[in-house]
C-alpha positions as CSV (number, residue, x, y, z in Angstrom):
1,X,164.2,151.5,56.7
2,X,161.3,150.2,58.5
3,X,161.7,146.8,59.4
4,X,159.4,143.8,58.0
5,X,157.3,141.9,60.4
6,X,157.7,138.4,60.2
7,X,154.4,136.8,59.8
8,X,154.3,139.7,56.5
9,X,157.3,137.8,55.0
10,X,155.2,134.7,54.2
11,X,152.9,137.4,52.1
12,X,153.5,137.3,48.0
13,X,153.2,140.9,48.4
14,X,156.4,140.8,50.9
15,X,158.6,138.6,48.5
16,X,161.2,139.9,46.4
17,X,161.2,139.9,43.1
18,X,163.5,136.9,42.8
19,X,161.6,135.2,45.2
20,X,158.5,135.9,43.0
21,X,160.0,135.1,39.4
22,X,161.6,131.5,40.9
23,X,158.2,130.5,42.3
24,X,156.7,131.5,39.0
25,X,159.6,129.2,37.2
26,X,159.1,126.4,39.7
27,X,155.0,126.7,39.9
28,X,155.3,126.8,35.6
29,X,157.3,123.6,35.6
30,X,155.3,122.2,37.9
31,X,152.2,122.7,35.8
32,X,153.8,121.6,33.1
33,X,155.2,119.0,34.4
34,X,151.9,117.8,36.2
35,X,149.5,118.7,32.7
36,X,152.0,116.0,31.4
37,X,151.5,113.6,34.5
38,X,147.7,114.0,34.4
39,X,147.4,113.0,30.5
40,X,149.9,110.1,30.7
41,X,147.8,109.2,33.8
42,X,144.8,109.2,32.2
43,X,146.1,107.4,28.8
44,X,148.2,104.7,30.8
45,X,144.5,104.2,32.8
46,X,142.6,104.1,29.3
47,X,145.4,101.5,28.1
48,X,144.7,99.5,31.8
49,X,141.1,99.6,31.0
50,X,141.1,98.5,27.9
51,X,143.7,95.6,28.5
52,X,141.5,94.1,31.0
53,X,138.9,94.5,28.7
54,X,140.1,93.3,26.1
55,X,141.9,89.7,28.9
56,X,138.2,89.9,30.1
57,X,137.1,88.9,26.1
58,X,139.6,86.6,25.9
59,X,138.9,84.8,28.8
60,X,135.3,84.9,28.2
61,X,135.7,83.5,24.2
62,X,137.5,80.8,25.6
63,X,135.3,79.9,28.5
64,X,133.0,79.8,25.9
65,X,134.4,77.9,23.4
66,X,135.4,75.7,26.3
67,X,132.0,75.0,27.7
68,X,130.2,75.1,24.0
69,X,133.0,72.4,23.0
70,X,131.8,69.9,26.0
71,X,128.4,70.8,25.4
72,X,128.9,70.2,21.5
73,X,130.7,67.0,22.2
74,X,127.5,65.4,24.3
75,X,125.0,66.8,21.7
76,X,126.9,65.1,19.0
77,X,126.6,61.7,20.8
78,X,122.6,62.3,21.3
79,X,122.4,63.2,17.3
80,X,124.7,60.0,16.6
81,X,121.9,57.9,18.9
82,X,119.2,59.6,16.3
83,X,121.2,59.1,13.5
84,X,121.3,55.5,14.0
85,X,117.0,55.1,14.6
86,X,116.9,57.3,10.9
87,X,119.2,54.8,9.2
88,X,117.7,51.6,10.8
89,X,114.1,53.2,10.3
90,X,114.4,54.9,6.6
91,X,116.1,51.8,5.5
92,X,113.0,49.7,6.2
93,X,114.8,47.8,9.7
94,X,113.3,49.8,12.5
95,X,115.6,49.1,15.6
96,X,113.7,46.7,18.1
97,X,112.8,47.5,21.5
98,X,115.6,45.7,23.2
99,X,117.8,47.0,20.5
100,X,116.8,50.8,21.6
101,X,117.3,49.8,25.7
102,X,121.0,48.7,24.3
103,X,121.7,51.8,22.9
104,X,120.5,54.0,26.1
105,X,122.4,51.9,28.1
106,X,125.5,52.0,26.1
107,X,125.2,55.6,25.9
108,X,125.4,55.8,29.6
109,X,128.1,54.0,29.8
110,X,130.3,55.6,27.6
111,X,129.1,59.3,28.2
112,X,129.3,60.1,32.1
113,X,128.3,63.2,31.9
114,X,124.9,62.0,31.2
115,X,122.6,61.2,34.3
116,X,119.8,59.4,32.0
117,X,119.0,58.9,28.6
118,X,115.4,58.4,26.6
119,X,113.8,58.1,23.1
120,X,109.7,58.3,23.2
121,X,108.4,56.8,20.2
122,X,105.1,58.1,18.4
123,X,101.9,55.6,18.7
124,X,102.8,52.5,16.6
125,X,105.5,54.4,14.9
126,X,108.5,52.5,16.0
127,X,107.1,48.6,15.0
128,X,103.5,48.6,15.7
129,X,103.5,46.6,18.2
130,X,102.4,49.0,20.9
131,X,99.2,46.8,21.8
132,X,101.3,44.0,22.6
133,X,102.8,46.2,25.0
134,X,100.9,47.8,26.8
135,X,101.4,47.1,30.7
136,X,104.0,44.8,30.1
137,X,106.4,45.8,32.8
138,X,108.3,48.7,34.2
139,X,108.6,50.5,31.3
140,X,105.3,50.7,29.3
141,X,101.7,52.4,30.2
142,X,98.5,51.6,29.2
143,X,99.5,53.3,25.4
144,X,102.0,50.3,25.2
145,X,104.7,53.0,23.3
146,X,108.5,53.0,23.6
147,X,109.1,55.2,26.4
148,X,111.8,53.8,28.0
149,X,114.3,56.4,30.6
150,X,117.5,54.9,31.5
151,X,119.4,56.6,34.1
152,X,121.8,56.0,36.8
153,X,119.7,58.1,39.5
154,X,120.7,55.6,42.4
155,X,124.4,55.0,41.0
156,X,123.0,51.6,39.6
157,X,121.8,52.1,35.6
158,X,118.4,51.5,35.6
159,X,115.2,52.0,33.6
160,X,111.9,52.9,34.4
161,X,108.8,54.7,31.9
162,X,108.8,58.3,31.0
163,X,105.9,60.2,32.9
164,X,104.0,63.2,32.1
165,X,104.9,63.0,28.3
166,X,101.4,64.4,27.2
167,X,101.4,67.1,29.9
168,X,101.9,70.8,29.0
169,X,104.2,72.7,30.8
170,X,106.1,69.8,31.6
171,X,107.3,68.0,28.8
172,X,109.1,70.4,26.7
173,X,111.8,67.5,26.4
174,X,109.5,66.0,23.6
175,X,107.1,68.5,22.4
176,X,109.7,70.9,21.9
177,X,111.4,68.4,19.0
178,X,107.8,67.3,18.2
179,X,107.0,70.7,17.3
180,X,110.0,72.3,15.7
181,X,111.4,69.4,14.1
182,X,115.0,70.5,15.2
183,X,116.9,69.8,18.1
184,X,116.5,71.7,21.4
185,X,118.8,72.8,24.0
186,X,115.7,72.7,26.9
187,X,116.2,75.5,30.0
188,X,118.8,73.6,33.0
189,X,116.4,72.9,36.1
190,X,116.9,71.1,39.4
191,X,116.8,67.6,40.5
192,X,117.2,66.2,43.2
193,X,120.0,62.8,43.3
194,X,121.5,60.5,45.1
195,X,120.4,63.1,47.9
196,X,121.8,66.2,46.5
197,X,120.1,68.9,44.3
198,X,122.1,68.6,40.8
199,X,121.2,71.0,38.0
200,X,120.5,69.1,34.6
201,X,120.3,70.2,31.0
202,X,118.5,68.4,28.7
203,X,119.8,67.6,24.7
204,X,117.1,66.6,22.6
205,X,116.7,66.3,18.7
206,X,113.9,64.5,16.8
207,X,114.1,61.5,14.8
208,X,112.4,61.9,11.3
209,X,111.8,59.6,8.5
210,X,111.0,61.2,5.6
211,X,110.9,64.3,7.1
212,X,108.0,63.5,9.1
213,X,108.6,63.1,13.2
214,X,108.7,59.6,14.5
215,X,110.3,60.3,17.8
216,X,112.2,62.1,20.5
217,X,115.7,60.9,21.8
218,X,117.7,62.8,24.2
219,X,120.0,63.1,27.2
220,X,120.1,64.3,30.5
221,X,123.3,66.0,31.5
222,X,124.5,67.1,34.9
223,X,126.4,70.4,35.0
224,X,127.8,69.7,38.7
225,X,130.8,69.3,37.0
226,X,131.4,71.9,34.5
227,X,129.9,74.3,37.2
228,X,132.4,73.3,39.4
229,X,135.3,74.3,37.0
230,X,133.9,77.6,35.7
231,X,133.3,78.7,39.5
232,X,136.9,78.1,40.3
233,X,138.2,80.0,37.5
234,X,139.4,83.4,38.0
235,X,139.8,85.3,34.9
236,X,141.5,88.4,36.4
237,X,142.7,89.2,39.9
238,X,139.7,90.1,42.0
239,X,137.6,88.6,38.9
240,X,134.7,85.8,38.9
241,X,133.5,83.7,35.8
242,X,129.9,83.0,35.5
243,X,127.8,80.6,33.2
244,X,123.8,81.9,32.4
245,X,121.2,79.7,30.5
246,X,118.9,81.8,27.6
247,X,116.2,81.7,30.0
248,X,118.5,84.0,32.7
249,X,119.3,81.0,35.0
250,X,122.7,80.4,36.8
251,X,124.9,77.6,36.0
252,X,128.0,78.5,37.5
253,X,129.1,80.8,39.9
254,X,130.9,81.5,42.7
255,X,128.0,81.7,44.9
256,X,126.6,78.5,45.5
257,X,122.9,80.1,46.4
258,X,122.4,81.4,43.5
259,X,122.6,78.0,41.3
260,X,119.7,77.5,39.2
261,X,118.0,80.7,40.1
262,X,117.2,83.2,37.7
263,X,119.3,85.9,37.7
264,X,116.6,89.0,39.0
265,X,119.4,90.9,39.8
266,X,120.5,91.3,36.3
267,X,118.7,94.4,34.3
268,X,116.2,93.6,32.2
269,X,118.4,95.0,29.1
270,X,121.5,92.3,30.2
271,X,118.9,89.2,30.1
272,X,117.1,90.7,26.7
273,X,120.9,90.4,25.3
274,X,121.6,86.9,26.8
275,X,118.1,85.4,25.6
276,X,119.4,86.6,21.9
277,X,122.9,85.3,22.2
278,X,124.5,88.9,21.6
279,X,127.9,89.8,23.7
280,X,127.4,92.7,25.6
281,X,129.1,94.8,28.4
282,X,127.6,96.2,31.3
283,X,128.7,98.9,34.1
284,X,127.1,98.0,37.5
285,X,127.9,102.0,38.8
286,X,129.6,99.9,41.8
287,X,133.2,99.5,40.8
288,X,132.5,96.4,38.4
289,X,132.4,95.6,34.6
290,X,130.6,92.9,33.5
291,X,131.1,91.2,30.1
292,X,128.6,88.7,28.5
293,X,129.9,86.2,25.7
294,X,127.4,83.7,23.9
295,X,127.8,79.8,24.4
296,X,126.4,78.0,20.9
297,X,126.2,74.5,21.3
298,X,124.2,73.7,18.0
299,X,123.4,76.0,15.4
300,X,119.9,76.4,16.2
301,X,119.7,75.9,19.9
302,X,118.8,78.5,23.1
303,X,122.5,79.9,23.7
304,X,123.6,80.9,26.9
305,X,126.0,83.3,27.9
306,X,129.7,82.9,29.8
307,X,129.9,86.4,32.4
308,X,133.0,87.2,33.2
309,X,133.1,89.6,36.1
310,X,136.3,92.2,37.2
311,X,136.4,95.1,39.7
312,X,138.0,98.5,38.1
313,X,140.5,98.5,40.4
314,X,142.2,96.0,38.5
315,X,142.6,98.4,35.9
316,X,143.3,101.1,38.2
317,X,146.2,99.4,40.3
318,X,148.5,99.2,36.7
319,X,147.0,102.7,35.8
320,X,148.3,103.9,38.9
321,X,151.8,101.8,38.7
322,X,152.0,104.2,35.9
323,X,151.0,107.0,37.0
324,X,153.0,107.1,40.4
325,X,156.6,106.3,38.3
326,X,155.2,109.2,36.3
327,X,155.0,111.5,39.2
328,X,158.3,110.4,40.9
329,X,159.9,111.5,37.4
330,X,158.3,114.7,37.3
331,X,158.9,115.5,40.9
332,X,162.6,114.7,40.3
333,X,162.3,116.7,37.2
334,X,160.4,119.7,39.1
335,X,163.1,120.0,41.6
336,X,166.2,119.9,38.8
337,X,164.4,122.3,37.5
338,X,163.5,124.8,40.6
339,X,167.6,124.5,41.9
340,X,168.4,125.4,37.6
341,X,165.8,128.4,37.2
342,X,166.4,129.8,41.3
343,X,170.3,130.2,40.2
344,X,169.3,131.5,37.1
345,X,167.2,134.1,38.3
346,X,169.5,135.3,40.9
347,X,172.4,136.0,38.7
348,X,169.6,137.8,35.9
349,X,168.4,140.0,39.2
350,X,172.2,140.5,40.5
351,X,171.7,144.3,38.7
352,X,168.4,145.2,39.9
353,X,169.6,144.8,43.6
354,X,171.9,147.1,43.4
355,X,169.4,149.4,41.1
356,X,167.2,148.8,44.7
357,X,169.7,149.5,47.2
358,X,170.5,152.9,45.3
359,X,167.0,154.0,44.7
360,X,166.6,152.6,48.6
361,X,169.6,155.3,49.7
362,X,167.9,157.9,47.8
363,X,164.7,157.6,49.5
364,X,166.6,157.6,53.2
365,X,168.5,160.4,52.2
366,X,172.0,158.6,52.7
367,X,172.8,158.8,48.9
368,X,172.4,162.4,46.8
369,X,171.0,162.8,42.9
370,X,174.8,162.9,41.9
371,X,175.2,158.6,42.1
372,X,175.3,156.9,39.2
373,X,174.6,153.4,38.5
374,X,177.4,151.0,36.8
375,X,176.9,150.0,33.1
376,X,177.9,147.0,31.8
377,X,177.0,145.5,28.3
378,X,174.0,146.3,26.3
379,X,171.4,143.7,28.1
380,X,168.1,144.9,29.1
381,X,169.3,145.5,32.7
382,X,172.3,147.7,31.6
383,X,169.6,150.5,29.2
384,X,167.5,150.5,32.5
385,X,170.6,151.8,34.7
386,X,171.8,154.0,31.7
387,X,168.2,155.0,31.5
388,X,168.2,155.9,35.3
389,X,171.2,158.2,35.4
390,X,169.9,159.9,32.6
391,X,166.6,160.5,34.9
392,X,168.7,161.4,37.8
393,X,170.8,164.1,36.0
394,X,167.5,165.1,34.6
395,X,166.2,165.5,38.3
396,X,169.1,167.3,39.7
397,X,167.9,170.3,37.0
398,X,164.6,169.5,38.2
399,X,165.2,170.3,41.5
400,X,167.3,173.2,41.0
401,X,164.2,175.0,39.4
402,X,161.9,173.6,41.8
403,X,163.8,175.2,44.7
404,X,164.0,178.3,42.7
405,X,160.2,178.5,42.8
406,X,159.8,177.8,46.1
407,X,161.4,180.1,47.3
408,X,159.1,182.4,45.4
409,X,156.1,180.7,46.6
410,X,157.0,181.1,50.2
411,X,157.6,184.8,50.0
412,X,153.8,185.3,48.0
413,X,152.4,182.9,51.0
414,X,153.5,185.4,53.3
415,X,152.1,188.6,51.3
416,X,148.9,185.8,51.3
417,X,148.9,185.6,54.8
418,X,148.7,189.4,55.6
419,X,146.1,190.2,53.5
420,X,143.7,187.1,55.0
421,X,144.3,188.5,58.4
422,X,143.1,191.9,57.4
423,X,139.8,190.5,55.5
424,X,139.3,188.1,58.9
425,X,139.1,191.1,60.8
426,X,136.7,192.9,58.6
427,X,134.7,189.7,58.0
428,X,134.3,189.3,62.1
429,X,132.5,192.5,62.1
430,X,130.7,192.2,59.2
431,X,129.2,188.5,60.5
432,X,128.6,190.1,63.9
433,X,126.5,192.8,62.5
434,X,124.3,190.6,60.6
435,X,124.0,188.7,63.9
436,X,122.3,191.7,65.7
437,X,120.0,192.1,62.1
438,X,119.2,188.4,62.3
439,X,118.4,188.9,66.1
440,X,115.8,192.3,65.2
441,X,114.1,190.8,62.4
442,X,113.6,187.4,64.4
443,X,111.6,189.4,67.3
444,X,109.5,191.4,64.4
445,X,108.7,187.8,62.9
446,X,108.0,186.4,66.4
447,X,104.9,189.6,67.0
448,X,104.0,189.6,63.5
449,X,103.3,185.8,64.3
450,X,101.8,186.7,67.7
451,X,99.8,189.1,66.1
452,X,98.0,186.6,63.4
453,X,97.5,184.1,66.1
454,X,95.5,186.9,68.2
455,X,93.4,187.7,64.8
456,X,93.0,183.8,64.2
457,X,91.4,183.7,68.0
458,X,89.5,187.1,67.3
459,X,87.9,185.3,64.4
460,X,87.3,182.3,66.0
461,X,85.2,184.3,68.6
462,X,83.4,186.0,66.1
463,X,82.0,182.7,64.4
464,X,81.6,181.5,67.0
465,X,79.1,184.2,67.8
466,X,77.6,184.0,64.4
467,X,76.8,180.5,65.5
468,X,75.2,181.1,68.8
469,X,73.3,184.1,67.3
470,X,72.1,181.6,64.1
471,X,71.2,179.4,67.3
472,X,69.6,182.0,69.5
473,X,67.6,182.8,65.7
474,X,66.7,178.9,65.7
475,X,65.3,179.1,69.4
476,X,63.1,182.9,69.0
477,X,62.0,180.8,65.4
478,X,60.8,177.9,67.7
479,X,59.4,180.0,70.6
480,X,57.3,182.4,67.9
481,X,55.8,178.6,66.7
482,X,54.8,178.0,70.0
483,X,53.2,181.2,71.2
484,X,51.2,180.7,67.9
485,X,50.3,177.3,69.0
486,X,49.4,178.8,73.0
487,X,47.4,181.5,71.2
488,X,45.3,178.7,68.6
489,X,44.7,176.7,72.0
490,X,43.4,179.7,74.1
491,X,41.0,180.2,71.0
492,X,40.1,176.7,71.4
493,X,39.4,177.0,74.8
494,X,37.3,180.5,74.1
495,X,35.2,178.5,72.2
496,X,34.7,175.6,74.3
497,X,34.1,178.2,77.0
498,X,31.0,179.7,75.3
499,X,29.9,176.8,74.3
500,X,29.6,175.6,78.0
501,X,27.8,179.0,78.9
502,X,25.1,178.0,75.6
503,X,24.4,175.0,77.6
504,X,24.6,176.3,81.2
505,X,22.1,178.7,80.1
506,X,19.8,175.7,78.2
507,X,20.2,174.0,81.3
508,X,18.8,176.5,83.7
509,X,15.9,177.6,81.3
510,X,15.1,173.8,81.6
511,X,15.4,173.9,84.9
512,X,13.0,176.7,85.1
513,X,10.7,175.1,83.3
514,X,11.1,171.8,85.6
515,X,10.3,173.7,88.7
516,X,7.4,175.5,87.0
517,X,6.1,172.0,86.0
518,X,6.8,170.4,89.8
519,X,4.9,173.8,91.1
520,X,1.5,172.4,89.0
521,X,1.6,169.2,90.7
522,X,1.4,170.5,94.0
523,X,3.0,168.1,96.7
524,X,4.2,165.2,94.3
525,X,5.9,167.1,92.5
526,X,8.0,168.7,95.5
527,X,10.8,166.2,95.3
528,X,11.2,167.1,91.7
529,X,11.4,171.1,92.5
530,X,14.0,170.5,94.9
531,X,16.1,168.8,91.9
532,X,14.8,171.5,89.2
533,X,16.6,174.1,92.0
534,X,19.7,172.3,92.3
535,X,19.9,171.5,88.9
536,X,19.4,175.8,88.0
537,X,22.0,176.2,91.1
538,X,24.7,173.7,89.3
539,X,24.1,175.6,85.7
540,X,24.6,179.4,86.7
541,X,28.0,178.4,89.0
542,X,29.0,176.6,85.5
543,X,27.9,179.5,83.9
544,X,29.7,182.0,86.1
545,X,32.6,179.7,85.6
546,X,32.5,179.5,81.7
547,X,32.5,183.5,82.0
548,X,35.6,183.4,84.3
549,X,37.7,181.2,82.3
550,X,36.5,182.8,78.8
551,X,37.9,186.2,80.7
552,X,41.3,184.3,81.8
553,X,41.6,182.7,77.9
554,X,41.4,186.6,76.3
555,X,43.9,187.9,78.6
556,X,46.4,184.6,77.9
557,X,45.5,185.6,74.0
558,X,46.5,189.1,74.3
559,X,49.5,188.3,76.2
560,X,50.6,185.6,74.1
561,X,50.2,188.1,71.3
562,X,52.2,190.6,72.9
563,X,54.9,188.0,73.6
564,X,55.1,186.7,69.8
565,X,55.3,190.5,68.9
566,X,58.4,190.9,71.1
567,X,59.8,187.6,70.0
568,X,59.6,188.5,66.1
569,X,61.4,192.1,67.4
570,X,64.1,190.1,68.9
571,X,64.6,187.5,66.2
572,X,64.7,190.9,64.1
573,X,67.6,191.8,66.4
574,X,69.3,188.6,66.4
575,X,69.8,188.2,62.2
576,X,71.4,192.1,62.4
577,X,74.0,191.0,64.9
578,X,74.6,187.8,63.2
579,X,74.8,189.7,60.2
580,X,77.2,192.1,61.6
581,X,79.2,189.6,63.6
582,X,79.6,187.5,59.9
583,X,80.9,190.8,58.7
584,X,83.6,191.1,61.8
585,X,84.2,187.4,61.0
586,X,85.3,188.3,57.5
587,X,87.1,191.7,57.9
588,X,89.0,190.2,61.4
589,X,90.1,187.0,58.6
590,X,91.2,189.4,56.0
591,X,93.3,191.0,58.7
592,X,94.6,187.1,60.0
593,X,95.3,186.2,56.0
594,X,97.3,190.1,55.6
595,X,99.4,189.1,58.7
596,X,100.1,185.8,58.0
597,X,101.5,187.0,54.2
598,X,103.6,189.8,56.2
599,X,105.1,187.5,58.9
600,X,106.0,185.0,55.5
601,X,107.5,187.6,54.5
602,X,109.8,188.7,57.3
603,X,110.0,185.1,58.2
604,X,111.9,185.1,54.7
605,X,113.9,188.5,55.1
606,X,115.2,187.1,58.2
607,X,115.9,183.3,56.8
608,X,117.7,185.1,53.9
609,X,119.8,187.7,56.7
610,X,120.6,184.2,58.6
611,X,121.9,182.8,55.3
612,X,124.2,185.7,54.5
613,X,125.3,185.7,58.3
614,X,125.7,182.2,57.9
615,X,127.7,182.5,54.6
616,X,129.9,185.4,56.4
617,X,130.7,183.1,59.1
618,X,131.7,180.8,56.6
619,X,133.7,183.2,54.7
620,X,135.2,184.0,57.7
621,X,136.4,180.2,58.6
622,X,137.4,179.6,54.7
623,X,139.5,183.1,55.4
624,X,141.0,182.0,58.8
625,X,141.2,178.4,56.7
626,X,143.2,180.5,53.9
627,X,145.4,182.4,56.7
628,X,146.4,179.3,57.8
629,X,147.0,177.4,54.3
630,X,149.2,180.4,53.5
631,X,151.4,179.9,56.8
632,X,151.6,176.6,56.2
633,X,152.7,177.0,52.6
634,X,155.0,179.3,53.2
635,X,156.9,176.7,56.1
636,X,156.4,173.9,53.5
637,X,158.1,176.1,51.1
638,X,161.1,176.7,53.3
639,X,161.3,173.0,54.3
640,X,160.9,172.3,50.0
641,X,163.7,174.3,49.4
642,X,166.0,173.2,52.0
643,X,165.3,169.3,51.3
644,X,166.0,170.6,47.3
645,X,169.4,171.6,48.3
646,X,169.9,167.8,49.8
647,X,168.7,166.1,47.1
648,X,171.1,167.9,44.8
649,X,173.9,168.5,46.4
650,X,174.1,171.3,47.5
651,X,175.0,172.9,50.5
């Protein structure tokens, strides 16, 4: 048995089949097992989620309550002040001046919360009085109207006048009540006392008689203190409470710097929800939840908002208390399991080991057809081995006939084997035969194919004399035009010719005359003979000369006339050689095209020899191939038969 390598035993494919079916038991449970982990995970970290949400709401409700309770509780002591100018006013008693600095001051006294307290009266609405006011001390402007503020700004209480009353923009503390008629919560702001920058929110309600708006009284309250409280609050580990205004200021918080600043880093949905007093949650996307709960102070008034703040880790750590007990259960679980269902799964396979060490003898030859596997019981394992020595005893028949056959094979392989060495013989000569064909035909081809190429050139000569005689044609065409040209000019030239001898002759008849003339006038006329002589001299040499050349020009004439009678013979000449050398041309390419077709034609007899020889050859191998398939069948045979006998049994 061929031995395993060791880095091939950590291969599933190397495992046993125990092996295998245990891992499958133990990876199943561990599925299971983890599916099971997973969703308990997941609900125990919806449960953590939603149980700091849900301490998140409580602790925000209260903080709200809390801080609309205080708020409530200082309101109610500002609509108690207004309650009192009603009563005293509607029944007909308006309070008096020094009666309204009494209350602010007892106010302050009693609330210390509040850093100041004021009531601006309408003109002449409180007694009217206000022209006997006006200017008359610390407290009154040139309108001579209540506007007394009472604070305690420098620790002391003291009072000085309201300012800025009538200015937009800054006086929301009185036209807000003037306008609505109801009381106000006004937006918290910054101001600076006693050195320090406090943040202040303002309670204001109107005073009416009769319905009708008479005047303003409110408070100023500092929220250093109730900021303080909220910031220190933690509402869940890792947590931070906040307090927002309507407008999107901060009230309270942890961070100091952000105190009275409007909260830009909020989105602009969040503030849209805090301006309308409606809870709401929001995820960051950076590990924290943020929950928003409405403060109502009055029915009626701006509300603002309590955040309460908490990192998702604090849902996570109890989610994962959870989950890890859950884990350490079902790893304990998964390794109960693996010991249970490995034991199992060896005793099940305790059968088909021995099933493997049998079929394993069998295939090294140390155990025969004749073994037989033990049955026990009527499980699945024991039909299988009842099953295999039903196919062994089957086999054993098997084989008998098999070895039965083979010996019958081996002796037709050898009567196989004869006869192919006979035909490889015959086949031999027969291939070498065509060889010396294949060689014959191949030199006919190769001087068929030498011939057509010696026909191709032949023709190419021959046009190419066809072309020199159409040129030689072109140049007796162009002589002939210009002998006919020569032979027009030497007419010319006759012409011209006689017509010098006309006036040669003119000439010396007038010359004649001249001397005859000069001969009359005796000795003054001598001079003039002299001239008349030279004059007749000059005329017959051009005379004599117009004779010569007239000769010269009807000799060139006749010549040139012989010479364009010998050129037309010879252009004559010319178009029957071209005319014969076209039809050399065409009989030497008839000859070229005949060739060509018969040296296709050999060229195919001899492609179609060199395929037969070619197939021969072939035949030839596929017999030797054959020859020695049958020699090897026939020792295969022998070796079949006597490892038959072992299989079986049988000696």
């Amino acid at each position: 048995m061929t031995p395993v390598a060791p880095s091939s035993r950590f291969r599933p494919g190397a495992w046993s089949l125990t092996t295998k079916l245990s891992l499958s038991a133990v990876l199943l449970c561990v599925l299971c097992v983890g599916a099971t982990s997973a969703v308990v995970g997941l609900q125990a970290s919806d449960r953590a989620r939603q149980a700091a949400s849900e301490q998140a709401r409580v602790v925000a409700e209260q903080a709200a309550a809390q801080v609309g309770g205080e708020l409530g509780r200082s309101f109610a002591a500002v609509l108690g002040m207004a309650a009192s100018m009603e009563g005293m006013k509607s029944a007909g008693h308006p309070p008096s001046r020094e009666q309204l600095d009494d209350m602010a001051r007892q106010l302050l006294v009693q609330r210390k919360e509040f850093i100041g307290t004021y009531s601006i009266w309408e003109p002449n609405a409180l007694d009217g009085r206000d022209a006997e006011y006006v200017k008359q001390g610390p407290t009154y402007d040139d309108t001579g109207r209540y506007i007394a503020y009472w604070h305690r700004g420098t620790g002391q209480i003291t009072v000085e006048a309201l300012l800025n009353y009538e200015k937009e923009g800054e006086n929301d503390w009185y036209a807000i009540p003037r306008k609505t008629l109801k009381p106000a919560l006004i937006e918290p702001y910054v101001y600076p006392l006693a050195g320090k920058d406090v943040l202040l929110a303002t309670m204001v309600t109107p005073v009416l008689v009769d319905g009708k708006f008479v005047a303003a009284t409110g408070a100023d309250m500092s929220l250093a203190d109730l900021s303080e409280r909220l910031s220190k609050l933690e509402p869940l580990p890792g947590g931070r409470l906040s307090l927002l205004s309507n407008g999107g200021l901060y009230l309270a918080s942890q961070d100091k710097a952000r105190l009275g600043k409007r909260a830009d880093d909020l989105p602009a949905e969040v503030l849209a929800h805090i301006a309308k007093g409606e809870p709401h949650v929001w995820d960051d996307g950076q590990g924290w939840v943020h929950l928003y709960t409405p403060v109502t102070v009055l029915q009626g008034t701006a509300p603002w908002s309590v955040a309460v703040s908490y990192p998702l880790s604090v849902a996570a750590a109890a989610a994962q208390q959870q989950l890890y007990g859950a884990v350490a259960a079902a790893a304990v679980a998964c390794a109960l399991a693996a010991v249970f269902m490995t034991l199992l799964v060896r005793s099940l396979m305790r059968p088909l080991r021995e099933l493997g060490r049998t079929m394993n003898g069998l295939a090294s030859g140390s155990t025969d057809l004749r073994v037989e596997l033990p049955v026990r019981g009527t499980d699945e394992l024991s039909v299988i081995a009842q099953g295999f020595n039903g196919f062994a005893s089957k086999l054993r028949s098997a084989f008998s006939e098999v070895g039965d056959v083979s010996g019958g094979v081996a002796n037709a392989s050898r009567e196989i084997a004869t006869g192919n060495a006979d035909l490889s013989v015959r086949t031999e000569q027969q291939a070498s035969h065509l060889q010396q064909s294949a060689s014959a035909m191949r030199e006919l081809t190769e001087a068929v194919a030498h011939s057509a190429e010696s026909s191709d050139h032949a023709a190419q000569l021959a046009r190419d004399a066809v072309a020199q005689a159409h040129n030689g044609q072109n140049v007796m065409r162009e002589t002939r035009d210009a002998m006919d040209k020569i032979n027009e000019s030497s007419r010319r030239i006759a012409d011209i010719t006689g017509l010098i001898d006309s006036i040669a002759f003119q000439t010396n008849i007038l010359a004649l005359n001249a001397a005859v003339e000069a001969a009359r006038a005796g000795d003054q006329g001598r001079g003039f003979a002299v001239v008349a002589g030279e004059v007749r001299t000059l005329a017959q040499r051009s005379a004599t000369a117009a004779k010569d050349i007239r000769q010269l020009t009807v000799d060139s004439v006749d010549r040139v006339a012989s010479g364009a009678a010998l050129i037309r013979q010879a252009e004559t000449s010319l178009n029957q050689l071209g005319d014969a050398v076209q039809q050399v041309d065409q009989l030497l390419s008839e000859v070229s095209q005949v060739t060509r077709e018969q040296s296709g034609r050999i060229r195919s007899v001899t492609d179609a020899i060199g395929e037969l020889d070619q197939n021969t050859q072939q035949n030839a191998a596929i017999v030797e191939q054959a020859a020695a398939a049958a020699d090897s069948l026939q020792q295969q045979s022998a070796r079949l038969v006597q490892t038959v006998r072992e299989f079986v049994g049988q000696s």
